[in-house]
Structure formats: C-alpha cells, structure tokens
C-alpha beads as a LAMMPS data file, in Angstrom:
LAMMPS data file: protein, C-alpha beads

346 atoms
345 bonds

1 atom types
1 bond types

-500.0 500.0 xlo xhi
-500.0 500.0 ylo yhi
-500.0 500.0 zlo zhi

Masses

1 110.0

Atoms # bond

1 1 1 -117.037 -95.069 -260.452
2 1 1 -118.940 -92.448 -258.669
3 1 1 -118.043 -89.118 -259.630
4 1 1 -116.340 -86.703 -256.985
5 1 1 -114.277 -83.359 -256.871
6 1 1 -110.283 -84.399 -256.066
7 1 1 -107.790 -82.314 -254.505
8 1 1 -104.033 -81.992 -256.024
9 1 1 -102.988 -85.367 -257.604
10 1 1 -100.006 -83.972 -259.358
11 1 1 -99.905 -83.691 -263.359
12 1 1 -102.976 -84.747 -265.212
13 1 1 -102.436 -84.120 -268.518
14 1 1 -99.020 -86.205 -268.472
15 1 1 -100.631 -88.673 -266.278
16 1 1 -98.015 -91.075 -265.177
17 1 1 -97.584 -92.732 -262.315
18 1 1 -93.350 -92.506 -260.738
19 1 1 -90.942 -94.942 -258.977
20 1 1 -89.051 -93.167 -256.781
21 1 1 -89.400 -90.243 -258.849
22 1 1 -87.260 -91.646 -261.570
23 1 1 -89.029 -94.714 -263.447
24 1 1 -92.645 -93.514 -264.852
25 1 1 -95.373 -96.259 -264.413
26 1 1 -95.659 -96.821 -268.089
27 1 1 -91.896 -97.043 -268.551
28 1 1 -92.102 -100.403 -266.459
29 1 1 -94.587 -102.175 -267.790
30 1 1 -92.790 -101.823 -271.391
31 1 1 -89.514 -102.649 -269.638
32 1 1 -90.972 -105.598 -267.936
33 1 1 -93.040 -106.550 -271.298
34 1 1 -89.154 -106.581 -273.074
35 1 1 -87.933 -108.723 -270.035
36 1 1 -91.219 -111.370 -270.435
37 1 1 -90.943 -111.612 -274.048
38 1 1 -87.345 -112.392 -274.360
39 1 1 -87.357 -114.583 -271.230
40 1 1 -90.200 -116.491 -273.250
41 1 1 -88.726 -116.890 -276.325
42 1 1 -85.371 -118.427 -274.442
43 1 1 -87.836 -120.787 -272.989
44 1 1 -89.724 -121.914 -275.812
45 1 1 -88.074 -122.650 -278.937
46 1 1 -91.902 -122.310 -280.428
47 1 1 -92.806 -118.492 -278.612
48 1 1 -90.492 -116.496 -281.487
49 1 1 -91.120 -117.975 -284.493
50 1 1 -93.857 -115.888 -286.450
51 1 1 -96.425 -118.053 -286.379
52 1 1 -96.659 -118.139 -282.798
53 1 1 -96.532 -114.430 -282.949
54 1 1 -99.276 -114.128 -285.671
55 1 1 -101.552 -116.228 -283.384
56 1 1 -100.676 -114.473 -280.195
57 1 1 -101.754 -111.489 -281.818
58 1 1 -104.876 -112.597 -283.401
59 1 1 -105.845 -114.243 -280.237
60 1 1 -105.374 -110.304 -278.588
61 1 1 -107.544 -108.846 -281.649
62 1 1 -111.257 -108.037 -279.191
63 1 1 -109.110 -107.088 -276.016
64 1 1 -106.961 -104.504 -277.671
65 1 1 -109.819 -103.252 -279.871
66 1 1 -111.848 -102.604 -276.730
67 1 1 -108.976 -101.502 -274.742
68 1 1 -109.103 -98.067 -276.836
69 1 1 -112.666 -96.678 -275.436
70 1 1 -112.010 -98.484 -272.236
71 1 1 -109.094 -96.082 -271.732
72 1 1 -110.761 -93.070 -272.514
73 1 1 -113.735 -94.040 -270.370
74 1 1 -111.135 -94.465 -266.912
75 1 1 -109.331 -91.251 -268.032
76 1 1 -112.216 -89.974 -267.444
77 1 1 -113.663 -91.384 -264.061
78 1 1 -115.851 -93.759 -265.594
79 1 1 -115.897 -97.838 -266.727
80 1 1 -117.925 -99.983 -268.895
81 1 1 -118.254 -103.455 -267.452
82 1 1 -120.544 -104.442 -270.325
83 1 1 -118.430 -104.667 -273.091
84 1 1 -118.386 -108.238 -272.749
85 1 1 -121.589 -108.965 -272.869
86 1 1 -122.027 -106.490 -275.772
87 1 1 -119.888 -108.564 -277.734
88 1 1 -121.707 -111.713 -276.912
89 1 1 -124.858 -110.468 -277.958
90 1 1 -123.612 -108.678 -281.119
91 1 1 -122.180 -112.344 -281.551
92 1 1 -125.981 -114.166 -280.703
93 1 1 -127.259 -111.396 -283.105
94 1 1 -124.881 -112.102 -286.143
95 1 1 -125.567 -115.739 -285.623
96 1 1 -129.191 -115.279 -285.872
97 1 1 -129.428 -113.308 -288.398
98 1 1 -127.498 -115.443 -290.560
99 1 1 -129.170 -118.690 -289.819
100 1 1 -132.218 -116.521 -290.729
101 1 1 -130.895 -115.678 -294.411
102 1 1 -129.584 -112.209 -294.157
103 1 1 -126.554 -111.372 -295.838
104 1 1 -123.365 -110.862 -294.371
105 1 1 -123.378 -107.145 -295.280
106 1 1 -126.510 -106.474 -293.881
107 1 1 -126.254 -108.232 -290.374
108 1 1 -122.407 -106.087 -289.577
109 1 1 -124.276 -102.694 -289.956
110 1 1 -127.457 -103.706 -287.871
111 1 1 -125.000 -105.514 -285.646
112 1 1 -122.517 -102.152 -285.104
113 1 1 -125.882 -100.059 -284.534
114 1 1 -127.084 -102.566 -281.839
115 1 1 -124.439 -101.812 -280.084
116 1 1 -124.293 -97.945 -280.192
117 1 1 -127.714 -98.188 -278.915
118 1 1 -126.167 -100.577 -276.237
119 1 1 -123.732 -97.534 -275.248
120 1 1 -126.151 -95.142 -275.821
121 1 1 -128.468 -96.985 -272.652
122 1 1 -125.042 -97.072 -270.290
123 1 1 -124.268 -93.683 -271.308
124 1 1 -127.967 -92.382 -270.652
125 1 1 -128.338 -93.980 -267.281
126 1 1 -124.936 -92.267 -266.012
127 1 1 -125.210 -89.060 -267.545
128 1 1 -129.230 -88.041 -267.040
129 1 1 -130.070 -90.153 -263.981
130 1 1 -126.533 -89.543 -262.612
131 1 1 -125.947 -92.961 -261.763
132 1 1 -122.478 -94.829 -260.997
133 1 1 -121.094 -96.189 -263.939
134 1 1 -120.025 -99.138 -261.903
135 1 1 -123.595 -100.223 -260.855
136 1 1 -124.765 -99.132 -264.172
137 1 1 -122.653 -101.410 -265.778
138 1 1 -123.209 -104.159 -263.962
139 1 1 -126.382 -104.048 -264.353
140 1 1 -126.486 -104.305 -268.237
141 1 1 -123.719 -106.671 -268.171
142 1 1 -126.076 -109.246 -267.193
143 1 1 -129.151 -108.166 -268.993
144 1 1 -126.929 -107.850 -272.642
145 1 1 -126.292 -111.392 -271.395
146 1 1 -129.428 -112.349 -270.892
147 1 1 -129.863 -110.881 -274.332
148 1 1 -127.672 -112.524 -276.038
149 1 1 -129.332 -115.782 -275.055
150 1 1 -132.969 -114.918 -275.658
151 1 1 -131.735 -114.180 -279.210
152 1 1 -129.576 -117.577 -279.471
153 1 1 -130.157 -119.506 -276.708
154 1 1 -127.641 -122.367 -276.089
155 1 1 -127.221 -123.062 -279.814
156 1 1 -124.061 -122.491 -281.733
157 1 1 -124.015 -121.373 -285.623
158 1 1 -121.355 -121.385 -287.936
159 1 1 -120.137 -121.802 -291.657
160 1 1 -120.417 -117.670 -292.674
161 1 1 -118.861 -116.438 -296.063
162 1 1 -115.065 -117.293 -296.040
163 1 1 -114.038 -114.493 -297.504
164 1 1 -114.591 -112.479 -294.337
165 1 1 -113.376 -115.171 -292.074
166 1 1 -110.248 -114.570 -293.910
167 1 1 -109.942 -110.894 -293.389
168 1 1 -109.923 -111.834 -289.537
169 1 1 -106.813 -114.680 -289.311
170 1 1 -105.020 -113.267 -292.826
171 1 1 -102.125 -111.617 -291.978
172 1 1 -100.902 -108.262 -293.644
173 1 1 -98.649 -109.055 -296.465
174 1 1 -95.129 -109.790 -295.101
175 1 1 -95.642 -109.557 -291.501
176 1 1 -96.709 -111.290 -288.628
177 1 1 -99.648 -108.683 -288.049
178 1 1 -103.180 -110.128 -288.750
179 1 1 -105.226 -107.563 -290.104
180 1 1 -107.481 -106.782 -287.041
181 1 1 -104.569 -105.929 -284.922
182 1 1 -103.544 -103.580 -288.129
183 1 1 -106.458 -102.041 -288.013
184 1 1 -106.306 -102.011 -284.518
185 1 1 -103.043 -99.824 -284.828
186 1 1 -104.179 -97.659 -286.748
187 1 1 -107.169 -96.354 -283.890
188 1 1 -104.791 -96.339 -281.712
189 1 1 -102.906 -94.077 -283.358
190 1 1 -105.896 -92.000 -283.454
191 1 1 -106.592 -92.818 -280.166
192 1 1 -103.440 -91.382 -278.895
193 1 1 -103.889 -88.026 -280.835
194 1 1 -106.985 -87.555 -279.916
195 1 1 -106.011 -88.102 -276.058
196 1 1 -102.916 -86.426 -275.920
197 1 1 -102.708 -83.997 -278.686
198 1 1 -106.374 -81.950 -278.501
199 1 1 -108.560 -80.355 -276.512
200 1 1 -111.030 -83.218 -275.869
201 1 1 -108.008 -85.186 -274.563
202 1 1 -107.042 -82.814 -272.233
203 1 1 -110.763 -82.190 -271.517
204 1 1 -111.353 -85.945 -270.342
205 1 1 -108.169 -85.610 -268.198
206 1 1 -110.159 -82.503 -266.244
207 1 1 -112.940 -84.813 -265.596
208 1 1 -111.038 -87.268 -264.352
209 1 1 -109.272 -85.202 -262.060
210 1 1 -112.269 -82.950 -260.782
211 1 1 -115.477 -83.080 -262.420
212 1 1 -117.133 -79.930 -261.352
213 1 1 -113.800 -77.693 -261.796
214 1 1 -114.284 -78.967 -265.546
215 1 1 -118.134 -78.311 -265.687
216 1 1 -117.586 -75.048 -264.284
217 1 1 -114.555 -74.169 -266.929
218 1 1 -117.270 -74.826 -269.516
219 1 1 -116.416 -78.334 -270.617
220 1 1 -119.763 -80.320 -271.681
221 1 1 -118.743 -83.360 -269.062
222 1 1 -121.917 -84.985 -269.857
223 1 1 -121.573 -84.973 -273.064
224 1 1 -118.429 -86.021 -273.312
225 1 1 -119.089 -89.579 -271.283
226 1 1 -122.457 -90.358 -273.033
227 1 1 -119.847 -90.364 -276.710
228 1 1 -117.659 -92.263 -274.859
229 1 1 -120.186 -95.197 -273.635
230 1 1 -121.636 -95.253 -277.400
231 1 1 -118.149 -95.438 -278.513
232 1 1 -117.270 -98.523 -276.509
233 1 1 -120.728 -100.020 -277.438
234 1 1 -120.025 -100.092 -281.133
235 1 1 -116.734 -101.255 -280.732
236 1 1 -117.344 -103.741 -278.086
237 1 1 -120.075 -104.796 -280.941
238 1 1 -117.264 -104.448 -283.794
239 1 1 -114.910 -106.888 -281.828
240 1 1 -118.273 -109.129 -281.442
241 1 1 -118.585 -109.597 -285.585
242 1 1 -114.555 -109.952 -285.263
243 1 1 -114.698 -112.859 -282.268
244 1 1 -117.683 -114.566 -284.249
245 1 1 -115.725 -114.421 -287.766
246 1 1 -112.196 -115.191 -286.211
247 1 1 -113.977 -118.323 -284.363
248 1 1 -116.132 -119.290 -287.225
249 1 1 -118.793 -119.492 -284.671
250 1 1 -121.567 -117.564 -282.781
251 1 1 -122.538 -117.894 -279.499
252 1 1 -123.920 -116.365 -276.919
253 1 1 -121.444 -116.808 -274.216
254 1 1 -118.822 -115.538 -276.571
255 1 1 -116.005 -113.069 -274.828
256 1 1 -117.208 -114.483 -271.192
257 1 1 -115.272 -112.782 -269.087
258 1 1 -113.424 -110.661 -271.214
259 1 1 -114.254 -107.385 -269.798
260 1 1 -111.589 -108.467 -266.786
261 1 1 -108.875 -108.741 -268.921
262 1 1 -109.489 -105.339 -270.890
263 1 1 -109.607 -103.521 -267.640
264 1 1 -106.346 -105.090 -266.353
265 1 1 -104.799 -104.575 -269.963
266 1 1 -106.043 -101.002 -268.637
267 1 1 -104.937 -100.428 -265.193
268 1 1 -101.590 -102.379 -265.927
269 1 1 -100.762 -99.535 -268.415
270 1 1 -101.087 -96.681 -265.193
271 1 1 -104.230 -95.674 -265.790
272 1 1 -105.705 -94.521 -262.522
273 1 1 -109.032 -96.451 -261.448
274 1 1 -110.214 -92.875 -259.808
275 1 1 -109.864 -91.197 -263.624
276 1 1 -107.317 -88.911 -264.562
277 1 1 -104.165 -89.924 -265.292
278 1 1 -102.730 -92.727 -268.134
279 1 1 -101.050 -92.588 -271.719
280 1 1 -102.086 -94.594 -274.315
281 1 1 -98.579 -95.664 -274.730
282 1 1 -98.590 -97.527 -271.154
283 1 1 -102.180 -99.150 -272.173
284 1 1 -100.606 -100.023 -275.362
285 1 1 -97.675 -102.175 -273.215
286 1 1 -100.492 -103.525 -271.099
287 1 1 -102.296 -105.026 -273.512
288 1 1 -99.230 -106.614 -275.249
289 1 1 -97.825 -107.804 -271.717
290 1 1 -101.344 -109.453 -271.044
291 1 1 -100.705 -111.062 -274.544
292 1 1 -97.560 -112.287 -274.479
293 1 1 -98.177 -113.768 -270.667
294 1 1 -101.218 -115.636 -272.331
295 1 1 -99.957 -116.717 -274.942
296 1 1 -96.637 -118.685 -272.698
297 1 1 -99.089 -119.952 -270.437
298 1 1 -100.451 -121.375 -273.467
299 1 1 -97.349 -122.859 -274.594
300 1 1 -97.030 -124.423 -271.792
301 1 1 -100.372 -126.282 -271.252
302 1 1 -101.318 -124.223 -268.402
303 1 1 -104.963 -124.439 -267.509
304 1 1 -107.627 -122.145 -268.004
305 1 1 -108.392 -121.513 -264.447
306 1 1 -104.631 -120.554 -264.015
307 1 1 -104.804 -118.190 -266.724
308 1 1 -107.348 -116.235 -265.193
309 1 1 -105.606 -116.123 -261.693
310 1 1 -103.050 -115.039 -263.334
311 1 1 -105.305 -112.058 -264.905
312 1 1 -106.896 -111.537 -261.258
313 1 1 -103.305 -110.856 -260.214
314 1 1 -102.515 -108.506 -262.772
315 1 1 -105.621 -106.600 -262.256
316 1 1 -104.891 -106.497 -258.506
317 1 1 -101.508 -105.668 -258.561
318 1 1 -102.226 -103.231 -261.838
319 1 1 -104.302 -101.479 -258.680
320 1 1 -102.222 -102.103 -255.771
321 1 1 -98.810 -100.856 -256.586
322 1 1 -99.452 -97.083 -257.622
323 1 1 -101.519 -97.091 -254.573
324 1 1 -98.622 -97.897 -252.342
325 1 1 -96.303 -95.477 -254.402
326 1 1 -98.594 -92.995 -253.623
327 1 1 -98.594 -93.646 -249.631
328 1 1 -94.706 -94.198 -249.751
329 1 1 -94.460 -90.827 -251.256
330 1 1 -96.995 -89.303 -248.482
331 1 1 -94.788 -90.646 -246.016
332 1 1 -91.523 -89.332 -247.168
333 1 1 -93.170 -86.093 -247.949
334 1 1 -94.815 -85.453 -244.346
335 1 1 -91.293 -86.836 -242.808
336 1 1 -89.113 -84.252 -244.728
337 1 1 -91.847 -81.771 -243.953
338 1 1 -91.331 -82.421 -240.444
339 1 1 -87.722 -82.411 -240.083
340 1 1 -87.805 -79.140 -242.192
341 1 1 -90.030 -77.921 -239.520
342 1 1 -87.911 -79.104 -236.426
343 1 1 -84.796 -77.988 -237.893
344 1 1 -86.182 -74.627 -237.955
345 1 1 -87.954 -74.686 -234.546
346 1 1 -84.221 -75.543 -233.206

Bonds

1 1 1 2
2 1 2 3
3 1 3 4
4 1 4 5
5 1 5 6
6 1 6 7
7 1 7 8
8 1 8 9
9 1 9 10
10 1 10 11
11 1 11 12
12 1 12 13
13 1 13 14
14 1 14 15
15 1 15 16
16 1 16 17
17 1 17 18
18 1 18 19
19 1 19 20
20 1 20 21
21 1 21 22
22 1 22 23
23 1 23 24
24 1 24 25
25 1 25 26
26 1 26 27
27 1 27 28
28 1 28 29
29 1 29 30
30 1 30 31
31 1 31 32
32 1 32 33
33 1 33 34
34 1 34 35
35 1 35 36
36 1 36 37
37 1 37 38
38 1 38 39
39 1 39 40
40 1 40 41
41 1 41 42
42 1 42 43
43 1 43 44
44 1 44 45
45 1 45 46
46 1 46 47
47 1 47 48
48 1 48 49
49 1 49 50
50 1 50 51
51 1 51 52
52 1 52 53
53 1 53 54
54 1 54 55
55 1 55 56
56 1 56 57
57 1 57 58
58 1 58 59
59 1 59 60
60 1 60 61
61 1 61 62
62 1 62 63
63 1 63 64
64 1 64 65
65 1 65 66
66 1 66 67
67 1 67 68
68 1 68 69
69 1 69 70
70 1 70 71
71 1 71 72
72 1 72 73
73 1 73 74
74 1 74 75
75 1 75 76
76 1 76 77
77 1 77 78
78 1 78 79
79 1 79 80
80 1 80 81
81 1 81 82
82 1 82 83
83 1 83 84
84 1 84 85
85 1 85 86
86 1 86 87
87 1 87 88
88 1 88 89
89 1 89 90
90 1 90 91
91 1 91 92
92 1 92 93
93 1 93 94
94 1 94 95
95 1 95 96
96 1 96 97
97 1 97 98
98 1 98 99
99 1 99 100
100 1 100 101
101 1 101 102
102 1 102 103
103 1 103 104
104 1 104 105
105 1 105 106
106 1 106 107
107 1 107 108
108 1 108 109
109 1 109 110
110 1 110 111
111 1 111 112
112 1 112 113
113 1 113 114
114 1 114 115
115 1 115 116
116 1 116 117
117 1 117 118
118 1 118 119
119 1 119 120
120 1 120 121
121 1 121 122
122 1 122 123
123 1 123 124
124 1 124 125
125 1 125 126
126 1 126 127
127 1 127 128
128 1 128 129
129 1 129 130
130 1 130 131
131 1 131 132
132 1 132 133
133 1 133 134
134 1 134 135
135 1 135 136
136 1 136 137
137 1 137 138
138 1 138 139
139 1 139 140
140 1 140 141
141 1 141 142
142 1 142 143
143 1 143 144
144 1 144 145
145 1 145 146
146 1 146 147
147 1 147 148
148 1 148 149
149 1 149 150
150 1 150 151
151 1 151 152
152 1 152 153
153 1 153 154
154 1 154 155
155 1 155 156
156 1 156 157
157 1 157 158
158 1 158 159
159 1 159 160
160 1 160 161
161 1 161 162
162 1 162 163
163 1 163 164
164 1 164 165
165 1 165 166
166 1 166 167
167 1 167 168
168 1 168 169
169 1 169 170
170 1 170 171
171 1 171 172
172 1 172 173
173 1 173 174
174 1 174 175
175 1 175 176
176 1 176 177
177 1 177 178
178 1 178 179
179 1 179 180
180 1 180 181
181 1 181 182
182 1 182 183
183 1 183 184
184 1 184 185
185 1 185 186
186 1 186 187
187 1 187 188
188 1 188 189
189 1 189 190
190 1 190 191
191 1 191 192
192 1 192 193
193 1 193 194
194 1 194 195
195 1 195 196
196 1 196 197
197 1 197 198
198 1 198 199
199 1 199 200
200 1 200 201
201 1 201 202
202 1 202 203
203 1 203 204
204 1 204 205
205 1 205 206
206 1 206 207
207 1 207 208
208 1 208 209
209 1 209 210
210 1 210 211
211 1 211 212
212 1 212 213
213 1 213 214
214 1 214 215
215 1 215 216
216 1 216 217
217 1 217 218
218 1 218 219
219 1 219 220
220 1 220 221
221 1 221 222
222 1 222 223
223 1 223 224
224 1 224 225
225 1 225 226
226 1 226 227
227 1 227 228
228 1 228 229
229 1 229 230
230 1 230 231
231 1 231 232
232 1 232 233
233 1 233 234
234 1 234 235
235 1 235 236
236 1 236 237
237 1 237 238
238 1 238 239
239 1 239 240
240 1 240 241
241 1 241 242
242 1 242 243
243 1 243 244
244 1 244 245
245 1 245 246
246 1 246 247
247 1 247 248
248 1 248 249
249 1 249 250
250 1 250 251
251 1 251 252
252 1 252 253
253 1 253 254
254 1 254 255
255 1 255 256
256 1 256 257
257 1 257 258
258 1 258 259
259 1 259 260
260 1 260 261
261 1 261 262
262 1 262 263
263 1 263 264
264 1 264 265
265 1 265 266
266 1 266 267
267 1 267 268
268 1 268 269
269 1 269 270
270 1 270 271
271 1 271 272
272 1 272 273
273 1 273 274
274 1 274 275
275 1 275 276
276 1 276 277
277 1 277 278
278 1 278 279
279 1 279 280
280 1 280 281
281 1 281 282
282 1 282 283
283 1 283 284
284 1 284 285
285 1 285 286
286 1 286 287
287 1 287 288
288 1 288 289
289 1 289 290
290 1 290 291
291 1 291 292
292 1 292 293
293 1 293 294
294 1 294 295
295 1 295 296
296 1 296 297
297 1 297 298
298 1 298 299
299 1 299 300
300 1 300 301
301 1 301 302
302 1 302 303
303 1 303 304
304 1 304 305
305 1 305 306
306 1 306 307
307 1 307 308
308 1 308 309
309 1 309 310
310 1 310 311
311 1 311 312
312 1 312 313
313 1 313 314
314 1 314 315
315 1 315 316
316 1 316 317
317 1 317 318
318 1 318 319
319 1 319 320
320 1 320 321
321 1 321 322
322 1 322 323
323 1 323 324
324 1 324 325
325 1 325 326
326 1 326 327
327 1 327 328
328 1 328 329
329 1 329 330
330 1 330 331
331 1 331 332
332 1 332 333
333 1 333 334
334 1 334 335
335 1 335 336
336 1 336 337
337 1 337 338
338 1 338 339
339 1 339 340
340 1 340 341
341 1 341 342
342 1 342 343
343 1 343 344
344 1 344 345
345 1 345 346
C-alpha cells in the first residue's frame, strides 16, 4: 500500500464503516454470519453437531492466527502478502530439520526465529528504503517460496512426536474448541486491547489515516510497522509448526494460497484497504463467516476451485461495498448541500 497523507474520512479510532447511517459494517457481517450458520445447520443435519464444529474450527486454526497481525498491519496502511509463504517455509524447515534428527523442541524455536527474521526483511525494506508494502511483499512471497523448496524440495515428511500432534486436533476439555483456536482467543483478546484500548492502538489508527500528521505528532511510524511485519513473520511461522503438526506432514507448498483468504477474513470484517479504520470485533466475524462458508461448501462436496471463487468474491465484495457506501453518501451529501444552497439563493 503506498503510503499517502488523507483528508477527512470520518472517525478513525471507532473505525466502522455505516449503512445508511444506521447498520455499522461490522454489525453485518456478524448478522449475516448468524443468518449463514443457522441457514447451514437447517440444511445439513451433519453442520451442528460438534464434531463438525470442532473440525470447522481446527480447519480455521492458521487463518485466524494470522488474521491478528494482518489486521494491525491494514489498520495501519500496510499488508503482508508473504505470510503464506512464511508458513510454507517454516513448514519445509520443520520438516527438514526433523528428518535430520533434531528434536522437536529445538526445531519450533529456530523455526519461530526464522520467521521474525522473515518479518524483520519485509519490515526493513518498507520502513528504511521506503518501499510499498505491496511490491515488497510480493516480492518475498515468491522468494520464501522458493525457499521453502530449496530447503525441501518436492518431498513430503511426516511421523513427528504425537504428543504435539495432539495438542493441535485435541479439543479443550468439554468443548468443541481445539486448542489452537483457544489459544487463538486468547491473542485476540489481547489483540483487541491492545488496538482499541492504548495508545499504540490509537497510534496505528493515525497512520492509517495520515501518516505524516502522525510523524509530525511524534508517533515513531516507522517503528511501529517494522514490529508489526516481525510480528506477522513469527506468527505466520507459528501457524507454519501448527499446519505441519495439525497435517502430520511438511511440505513446502503448505498454506498455498492462504494469504487470500486471511486478507478477505480481513477486509470482510470493515477494515479499510487504504488503513485506518476496522475493529477487531468485525475481523473476528470475518474470519468465522469465511469458516463457516468453507466448511458448508465442504459438506456439500463442492470443489476446490469453487471454494476459492467463492473467496475471490468475498475479497471483492469485502472491497467493493464500503466503496460504494462511501460514493452513495458523497452523493446524498453534495445533493442536500445543493438544495440547502438553492433554497437559500431563492
């Protein structure tokens, strides 16, 4: 996203997107995440049983883990379009290492510091060379990729200690919550705090909404972004040991693609592309909605390919419609404007 000075875009800090001035952004998604998950369950006898939840869940794990940076990162006019590809190499590289003899408890701490250093590079190249994040991003998408098979190549490994396999499928005792989308809640939690409840939350919104008003108020923007990238490499590299464990196998196209659906999960929540505005809450209903619409697709034997135009219209629309609010609301605004102004000319 290349970084610019905005003029008035209406509340920051709140950041939410309106219908109509009544209905916030966020408010709809979670209404229309109520309507999809209901309307599936009366469909399929098999979407409400627990289960079916459990696995839905599970199967959300790496997308809502790397939703949490992601959000922060738009908030505040940037994206990572590497995560993906951080996760497939943190995958290659816990394959590797265990075919090589390390032990388990080794390779996750060389693993998670692979990946800092893999947000460290994204963060570097936007913050000292003042490069787009976009093209930045790109850029190491495919050479993490590339990484990922020079460590691996084509090969697949498996069999890795059960007992952390477990933690990754094993639900928390007496619900239908496996224990990566517990833990999952509990950043999240953080995650909100942090945005909406302290300085550095209110900080990223300034950045999103005009980057040199914030530099000049004494706000350390670059500082700010380069913790952000190196906080979505790590956990882009966390939910890499998670996919690998959770899949009993590493590869190094693992998460292909992936980084779509975390920035629809994203923009479907109201955050704003241009950085900004958003609530965790409305990411939060995103990511679910995304979820639930995989997991009925699912159900239903829908193909692969479908699932992913199905994503590809989510991300578009996710885009789209607070665009069009926004015009609508130009419109009516200049018209009453006008009419104010003839009806005092006359």
């Amino acid at each position: 996203m290349a970084d610019r000075a905005t003029g008035n875009r209406g509340d920051r800090g709140a950041g939410r997107f309106e219908i109509g001035r009544l209905v916030r952004w966020d408010v709809v998604v979670a209404a229309l995440l109520i309507v999809v998950f209901f309307g599936g369950a009366g469909l399929s006898s098999d979407f409400g049983n627990a289960d079916n939840i459990s696995f839905a869940l599970g199967d959300l794990s790496e997308i809502a883990l790397i939703a949490l940076p992601m959000t922060l990162l738009v908030v505040c006019g940037q994206v990572d379009l590497s995560v993906a590809s951080v996760l497939g190499l943190s995958s290659a590289l816990v394959g590797r290492l265990w075919d090589a003899g390390m032990a388990i408890e080794t390779i996750i701490p060389l693993v998670l510091a692979v990946g800092l250093v893999c947000g460290l590079v994204n963060g570097l190249l936007v913050t000292r060379l003042g490069l787009p994040s976009l093209a930045v991003t790109i850029g190491t998408m495919t050479l993490y990729r590339g990484l990922a098979y020079v460590v691996l190549g084509t090969e697949a490994v498996s069999r890795f200690p059960q007992q952390y396999a477990d933690l990754t499928v094993t639900n928390v005792p007496g619900t239908p919550i496996p224990y990566p989308m517990a833990l999952f809640a509990v950043l999240a939690l953080a995650t909100a705090v942090v945005l909406h409840a302290t300085g550095v939350g209110r900080a990223l919104f300034a950045i999103g909404a005009q980057e040199e008003a914030a530099y000049f108020a004494g706000i350390r923007v670059k500082r700010l972004k380069l913790i952000l990238f190196a906080l979505s490499g790590l956990v882009a590299a966390f939910a890499g040991v998670v996919y690998t464990l959770r899949y009993g196998s590493a590869r190094a196209d693992n998460g292909l693609g992936l980084e779509l659906t975390v920035i629809a999960a994203v923009l479907l929540g109201g955050v704003d592309f241009d950085g900004g505005r958003g609530t965790l809450g409305g990411v939060l209903a995103g990511v679910l909605l995304i979820g639930v619409m995989r997991n009925l697709l699912m159900l239903n034997d829908v193909a692969n390919e479908i699932q992913s135009i199905v994503t590809g219209l989510l991300l578009v629309v996710s885009v789209l419609t607070p665009r069009v609010i926004a015009v609508v609301r130009e419109a009516r605004a200049r018209g009453a404007a006008g009419r104010a102004a003839a009806k005092a000319a006359t």
